[in-house]
PADO-582716 format. One line per 3 residues: number of its first residue (from 1); their letters; for each residue x, y, z of C-alpha. Coordinates in Angstrom, 1 decimal, decimal comma. Layout:
! PADO-582716
NUM = a = X:Y:Z ~ ...
***
This chain:
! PADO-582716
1 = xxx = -16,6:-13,5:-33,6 ~ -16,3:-17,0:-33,3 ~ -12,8:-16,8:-32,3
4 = xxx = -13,3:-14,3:-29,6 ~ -16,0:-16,8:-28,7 ~ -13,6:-19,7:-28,2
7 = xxx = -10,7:-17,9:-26,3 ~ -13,2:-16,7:-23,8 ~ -13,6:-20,3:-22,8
10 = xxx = -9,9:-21,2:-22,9 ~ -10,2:-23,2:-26,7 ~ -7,2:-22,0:-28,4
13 = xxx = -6,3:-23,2:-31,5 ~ -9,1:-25,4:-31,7 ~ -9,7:-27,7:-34,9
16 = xxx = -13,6:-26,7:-36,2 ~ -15,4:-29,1:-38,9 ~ -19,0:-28,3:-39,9
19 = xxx = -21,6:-30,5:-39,1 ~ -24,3:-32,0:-41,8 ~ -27,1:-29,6:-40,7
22 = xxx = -30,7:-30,4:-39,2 ~ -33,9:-29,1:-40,9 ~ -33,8:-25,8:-38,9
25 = xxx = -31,6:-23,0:-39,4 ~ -29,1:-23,9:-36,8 ~ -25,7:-24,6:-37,5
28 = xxx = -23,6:-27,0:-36,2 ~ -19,9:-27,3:-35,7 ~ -17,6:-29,9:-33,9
31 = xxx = -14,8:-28,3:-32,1 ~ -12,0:-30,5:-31,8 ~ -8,9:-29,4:-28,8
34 = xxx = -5,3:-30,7:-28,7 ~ -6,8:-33,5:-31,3 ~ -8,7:-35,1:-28,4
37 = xxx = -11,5:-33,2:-26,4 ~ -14,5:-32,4:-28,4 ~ -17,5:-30,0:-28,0
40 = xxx = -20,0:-29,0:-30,2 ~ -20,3:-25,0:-31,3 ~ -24,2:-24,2:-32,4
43 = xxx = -25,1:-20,9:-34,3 ~ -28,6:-20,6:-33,6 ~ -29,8:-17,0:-34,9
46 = xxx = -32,2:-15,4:-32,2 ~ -34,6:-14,2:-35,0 ~ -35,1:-17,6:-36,3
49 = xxx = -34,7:-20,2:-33,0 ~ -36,1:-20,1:-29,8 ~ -32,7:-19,9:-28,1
52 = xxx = -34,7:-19,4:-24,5 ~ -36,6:-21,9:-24,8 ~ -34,1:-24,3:-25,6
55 = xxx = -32,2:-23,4:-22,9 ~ -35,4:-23,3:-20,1 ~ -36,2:-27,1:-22,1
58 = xxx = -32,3:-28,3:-21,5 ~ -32,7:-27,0:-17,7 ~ -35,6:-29,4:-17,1
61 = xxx = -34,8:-32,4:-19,0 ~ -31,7:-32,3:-16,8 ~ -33,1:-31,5:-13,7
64 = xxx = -34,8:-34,7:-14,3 ~ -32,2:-37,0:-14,6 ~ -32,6:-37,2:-18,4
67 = xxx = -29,1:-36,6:-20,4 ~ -29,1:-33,8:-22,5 ~ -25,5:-32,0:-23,7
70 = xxx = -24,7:-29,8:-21,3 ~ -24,8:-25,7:-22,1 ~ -20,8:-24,7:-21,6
73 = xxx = -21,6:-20,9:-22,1 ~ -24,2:-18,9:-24,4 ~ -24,1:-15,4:-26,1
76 = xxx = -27,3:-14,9:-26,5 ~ -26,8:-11,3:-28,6 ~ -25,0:-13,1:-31,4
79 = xxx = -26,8:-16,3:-30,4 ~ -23,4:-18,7:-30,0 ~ -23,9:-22,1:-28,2
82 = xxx = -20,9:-24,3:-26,5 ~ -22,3:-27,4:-25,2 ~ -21,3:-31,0:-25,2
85 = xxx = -20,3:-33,7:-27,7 ~ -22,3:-36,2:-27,5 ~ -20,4:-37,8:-29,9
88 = xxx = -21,4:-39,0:-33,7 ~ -23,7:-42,5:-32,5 ~ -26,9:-41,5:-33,4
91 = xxx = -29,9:-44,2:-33,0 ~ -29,7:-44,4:-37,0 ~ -25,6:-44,9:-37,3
94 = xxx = -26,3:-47,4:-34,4 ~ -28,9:-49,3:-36,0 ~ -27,2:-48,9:-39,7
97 = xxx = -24,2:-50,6:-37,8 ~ -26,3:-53,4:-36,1 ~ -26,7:-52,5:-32,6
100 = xxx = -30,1:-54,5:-31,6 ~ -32,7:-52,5:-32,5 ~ -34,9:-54,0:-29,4
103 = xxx = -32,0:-52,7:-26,8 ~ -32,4:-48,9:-28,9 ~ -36,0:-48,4:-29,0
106 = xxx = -36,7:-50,0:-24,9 ~ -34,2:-47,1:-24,1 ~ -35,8:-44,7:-26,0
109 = xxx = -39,7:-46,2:-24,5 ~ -37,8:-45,7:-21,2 ~ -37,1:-41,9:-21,5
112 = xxx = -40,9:-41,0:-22,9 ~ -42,5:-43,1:-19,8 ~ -39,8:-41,3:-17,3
115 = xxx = -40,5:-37,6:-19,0 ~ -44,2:-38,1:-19,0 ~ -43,8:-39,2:-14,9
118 = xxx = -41,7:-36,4:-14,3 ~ -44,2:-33,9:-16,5 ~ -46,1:-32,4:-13,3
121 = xxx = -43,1:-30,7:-11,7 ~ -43,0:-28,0:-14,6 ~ -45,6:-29,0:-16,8
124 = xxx = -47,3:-25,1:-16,4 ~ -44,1:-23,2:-17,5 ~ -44,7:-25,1:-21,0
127 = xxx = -46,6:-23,6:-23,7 ~ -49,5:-26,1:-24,5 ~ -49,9:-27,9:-27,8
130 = xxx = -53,6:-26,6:-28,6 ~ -55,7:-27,8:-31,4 ~ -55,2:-24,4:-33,2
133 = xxx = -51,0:-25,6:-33,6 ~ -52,2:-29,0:-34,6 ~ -54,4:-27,0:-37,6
136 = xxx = -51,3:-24,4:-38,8 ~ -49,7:-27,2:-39,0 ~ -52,1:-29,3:-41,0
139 = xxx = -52,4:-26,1:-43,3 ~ -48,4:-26,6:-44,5 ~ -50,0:-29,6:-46,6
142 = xxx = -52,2:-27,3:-48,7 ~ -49,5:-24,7:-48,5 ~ -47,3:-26,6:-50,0
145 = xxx = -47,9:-29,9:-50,7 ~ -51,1:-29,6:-53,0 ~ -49,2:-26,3:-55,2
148 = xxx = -46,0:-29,0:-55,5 ~ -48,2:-31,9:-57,1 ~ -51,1:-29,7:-58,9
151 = xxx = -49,2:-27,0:-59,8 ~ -52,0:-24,4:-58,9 ~ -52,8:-23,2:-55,1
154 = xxx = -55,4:-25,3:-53,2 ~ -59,4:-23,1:-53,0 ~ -60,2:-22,5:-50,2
157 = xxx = -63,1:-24,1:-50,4 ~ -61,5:-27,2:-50,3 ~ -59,2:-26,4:-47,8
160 = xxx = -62,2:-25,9:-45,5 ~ -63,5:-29,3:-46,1 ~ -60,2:-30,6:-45,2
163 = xxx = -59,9:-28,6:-42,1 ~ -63,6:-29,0:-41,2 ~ -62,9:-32,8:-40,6
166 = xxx = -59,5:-32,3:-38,9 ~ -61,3:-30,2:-36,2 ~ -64,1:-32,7:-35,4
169 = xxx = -61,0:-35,2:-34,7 ~ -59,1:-33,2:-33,0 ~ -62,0:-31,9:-31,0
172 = xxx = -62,9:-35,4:-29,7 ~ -60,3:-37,8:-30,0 ~ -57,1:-36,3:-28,1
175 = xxx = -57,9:-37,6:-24,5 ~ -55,3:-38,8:-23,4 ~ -53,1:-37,1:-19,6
178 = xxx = -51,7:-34,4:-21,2 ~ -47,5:-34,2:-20,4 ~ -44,7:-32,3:-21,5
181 = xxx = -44,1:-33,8:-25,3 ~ -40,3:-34,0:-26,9 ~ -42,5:-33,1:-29,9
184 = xxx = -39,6:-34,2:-32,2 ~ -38,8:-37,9:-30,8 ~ -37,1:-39,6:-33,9
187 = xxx = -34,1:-41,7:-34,2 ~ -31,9:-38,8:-35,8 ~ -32,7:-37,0:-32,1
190 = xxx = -31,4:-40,0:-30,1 ~ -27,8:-41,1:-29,4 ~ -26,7:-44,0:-28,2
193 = xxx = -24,0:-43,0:-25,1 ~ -22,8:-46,4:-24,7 ~ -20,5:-45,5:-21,2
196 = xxx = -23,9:-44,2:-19,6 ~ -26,2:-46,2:-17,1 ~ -30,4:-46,9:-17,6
199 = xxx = -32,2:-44,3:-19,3 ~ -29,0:-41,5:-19,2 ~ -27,6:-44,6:-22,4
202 = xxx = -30,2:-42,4:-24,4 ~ -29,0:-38,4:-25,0 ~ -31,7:-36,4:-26,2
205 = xxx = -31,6:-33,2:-28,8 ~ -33,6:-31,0:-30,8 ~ -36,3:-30,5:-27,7
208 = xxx = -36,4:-26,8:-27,8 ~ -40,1:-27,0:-29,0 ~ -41,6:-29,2:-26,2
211 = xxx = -45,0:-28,4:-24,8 ~ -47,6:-29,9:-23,0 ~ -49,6:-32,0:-25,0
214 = xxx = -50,9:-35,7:-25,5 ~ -49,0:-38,9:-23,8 ~ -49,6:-40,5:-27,4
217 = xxx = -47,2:-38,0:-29,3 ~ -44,0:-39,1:-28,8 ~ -44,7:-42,7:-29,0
220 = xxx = -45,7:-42,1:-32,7 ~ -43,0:-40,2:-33,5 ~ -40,8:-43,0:-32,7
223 = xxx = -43,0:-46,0:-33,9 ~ -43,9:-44,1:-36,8 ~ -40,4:-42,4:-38,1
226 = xxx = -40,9:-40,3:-41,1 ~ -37,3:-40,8:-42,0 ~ -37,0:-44,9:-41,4
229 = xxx = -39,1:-47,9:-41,9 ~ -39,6:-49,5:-38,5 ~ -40,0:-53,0:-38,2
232 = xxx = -43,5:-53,9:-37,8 ~ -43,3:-56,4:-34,8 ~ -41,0:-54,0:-33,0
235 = xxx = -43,2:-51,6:-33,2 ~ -45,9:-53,6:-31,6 ~ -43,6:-55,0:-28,6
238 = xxx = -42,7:-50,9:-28,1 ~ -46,3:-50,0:-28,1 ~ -47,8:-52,6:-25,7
241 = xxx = -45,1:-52,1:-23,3 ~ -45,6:-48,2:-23,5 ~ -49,7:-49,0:-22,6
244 = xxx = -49,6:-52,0:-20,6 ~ -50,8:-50,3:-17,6 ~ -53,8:-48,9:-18,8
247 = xxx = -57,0:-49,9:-18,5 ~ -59,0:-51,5:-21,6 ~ -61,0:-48,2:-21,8
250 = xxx = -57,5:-46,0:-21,5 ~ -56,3:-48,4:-23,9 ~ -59,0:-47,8:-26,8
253 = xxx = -58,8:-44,2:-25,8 ~ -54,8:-44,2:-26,6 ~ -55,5:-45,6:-29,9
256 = xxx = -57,9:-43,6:-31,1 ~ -55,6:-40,9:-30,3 ~ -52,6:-42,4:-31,7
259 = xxx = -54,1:-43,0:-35,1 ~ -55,9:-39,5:-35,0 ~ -51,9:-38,0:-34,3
262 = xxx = -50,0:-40,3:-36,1 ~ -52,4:-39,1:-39,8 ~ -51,8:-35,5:-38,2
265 = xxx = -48,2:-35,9:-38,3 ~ -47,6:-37,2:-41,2 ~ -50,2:-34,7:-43,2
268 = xxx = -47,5:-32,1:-41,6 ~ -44,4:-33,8:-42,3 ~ -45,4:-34,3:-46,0
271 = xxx = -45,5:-30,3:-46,2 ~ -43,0:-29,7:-44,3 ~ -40,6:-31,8:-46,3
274 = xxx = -42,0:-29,9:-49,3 ~ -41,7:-27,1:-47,8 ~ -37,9:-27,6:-47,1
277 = xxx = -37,7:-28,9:-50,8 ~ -38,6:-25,5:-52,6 ~ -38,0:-23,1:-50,1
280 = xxx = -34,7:-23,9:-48,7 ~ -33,7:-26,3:-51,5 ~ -32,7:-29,2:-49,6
283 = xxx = -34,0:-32,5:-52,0 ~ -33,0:-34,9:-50,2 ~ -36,0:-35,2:-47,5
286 = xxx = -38,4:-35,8:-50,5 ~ -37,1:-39,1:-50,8 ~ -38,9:-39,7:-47,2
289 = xxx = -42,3:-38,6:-48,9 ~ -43,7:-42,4:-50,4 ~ -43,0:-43,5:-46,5
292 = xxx = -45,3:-40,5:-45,2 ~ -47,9:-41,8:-47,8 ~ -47,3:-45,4:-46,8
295 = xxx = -48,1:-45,0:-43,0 ~ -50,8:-42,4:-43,7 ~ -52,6:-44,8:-45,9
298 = xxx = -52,3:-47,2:-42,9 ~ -53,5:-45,1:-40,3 ~ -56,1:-44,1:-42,4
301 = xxx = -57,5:-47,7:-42,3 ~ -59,0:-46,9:-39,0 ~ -63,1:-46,6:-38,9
304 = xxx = -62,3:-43,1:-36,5 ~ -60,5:-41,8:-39,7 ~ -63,0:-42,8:-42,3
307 = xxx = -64,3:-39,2:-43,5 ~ -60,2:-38,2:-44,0 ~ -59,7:-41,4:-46,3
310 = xxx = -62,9:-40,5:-48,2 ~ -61,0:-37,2:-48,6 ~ -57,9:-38,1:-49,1
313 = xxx = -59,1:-40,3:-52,0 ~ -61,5:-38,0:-53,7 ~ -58,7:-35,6:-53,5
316 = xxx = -55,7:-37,1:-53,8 ~ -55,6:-40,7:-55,8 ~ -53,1:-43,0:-55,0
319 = xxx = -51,0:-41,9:-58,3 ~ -50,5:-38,3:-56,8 ~ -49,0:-39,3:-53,8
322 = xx = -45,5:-39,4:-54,9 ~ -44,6:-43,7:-54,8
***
């Protein structure tokens, strides 16, 4: 089928090498013609992904001015992708190789500020991230998480203490302008598209979840990468330049928020990661778990988040959570 796929749009004989997959069920295949031009072939099963969306997401980031690889055809019954090749210099291979990381992560600021600006023109046709999402996905911690480390399901009673404190933060400390959100804004979803001018040097992927949600989301998920330590003064110059125009009331706003999102996100990684550990048998994001910990414990350091460390601590002691 493949085949058929590629002769339709004039790839004969074309050289195919898979591609070290993301944490989806996407698959991923570089497609190389006449040993030169390159585009990237995506198997995205419709019962699984959100091929629509994905597509309706890739529409606006472009429409934008925000570079995203371009769709070169679609089935959508057998649920085949051809877009563009962005190439193999992700934000990580660039920062492994010693591009400066300042240069990197102002690019990246550049495209959250610009998306967030832009967010009005189709912010309605996005799905909105509500506080029941921010809960299921709090839950994958006690799905999986607790079972991994206790070896027994979590009671329900104490799940309900858990979520009984999530819902009192998440039902007064996301204030923030809500925009559209990435929702997946790491350095494994950035590259680096060195012949490209201002923000278009950043290519973004993975976007096919966006929705309309807090300004503060993104942000974290840059600053606070599950998947790489980020230097600690960076991280500071990247924040202050992202909320130098608020006011001092905006600004303690955005931080309550951040902290509140940035605990929420890495309670959901940390069963997420699990999850992909046991379920789909892929060990090797476990090794990201002690970082999780590391910036949870951090976050948790704030007096809005003082009833989750009191349960965080009564419930899980510093020698359960995986250092």
């Amino acid at each position: 089928m493949k085949k058929n796929f590629f002769i339709k749009n004039g790839l004969q004989n074309p050289v195919v090498k898979r591609i070290v997959a993301d944490a989806s069920f996407r698959k991923y295949y570089r497609v190389i013609v006449n040993n030169k031009k390159t585009f990237i072939f995506v198997y995205s099963p419709k019962k699984k992904e959100n091929n629509e969306r994905y597509i309706k997401t890739s529409n606006f980031l472009n429409k934008i001015g925000l570079s995203v690889p371009k769709i070169i055809d679609y089935d959508k019954k057998k649920g085949f992708f051809l877009i563009e090749d962005f190439g193999s210099d992700t934000y990580s291979k660039c920062i492994n190789q010693g591009v400066n990381h300042y240069k990197l992560y102002n690019l990246a600021i550049n495209n959250i500020i610009h998306l967030q600006k832009k967010s009005h023109l189709l912010e309605k046709k996005f799905p909105k991230y509500t506080n029941q999402m921010f809960i299921d996905e709090i839950k994958l911690f006690t799905s999986w998480y607790w079972p991994y480390i206790f070896k027994k399901k979590c009671q329900i009673q104490t799940i309900n203490s858990f979520l009984k404190i999530w819902r009192v933060l998440l039902g007064t400390g996301l204030k923030t302008k809500k925009v559209i959100v990435h929702r997946d804004f790491h350095i494994d979803n950035l590259f680096f598209l060195k012949k490209r001018q201002g923000i278009n040097a950043c290519g973004l992927i993975d976007f096919q979840d966006a929705v309309v949600g807090p300004s503060s989301y993104d942000l974290l998920s840059l600053l606070q990468d599950a998947r790489r330590n980020v230097n600690k003064d960076l991280a500071m110059q990247m924040y202050n330049k992202f909320v130098k125009n608020l006011g001092k009331k905006k600004k303690e706003i955005f931080k309550t928020e951040y902290e509140i999102l940035a605990a929420q996100r890495h309670v959901k990684v940390i069963g997420i990661f699990t999850r992909l550990f046991l379920r789909d048998k892929k060990k090797q994001y476990l090794k990201n778990i002690p970082r999780l910990w590391k910036m949870l414990e951090n976050n948790l350091e704030s007096k809005n988040l003082l009833k989750l460390k009191l349960w965080m601590d009564e419930y899980f002691p510093k020698k359960y959570r995986i250092k």
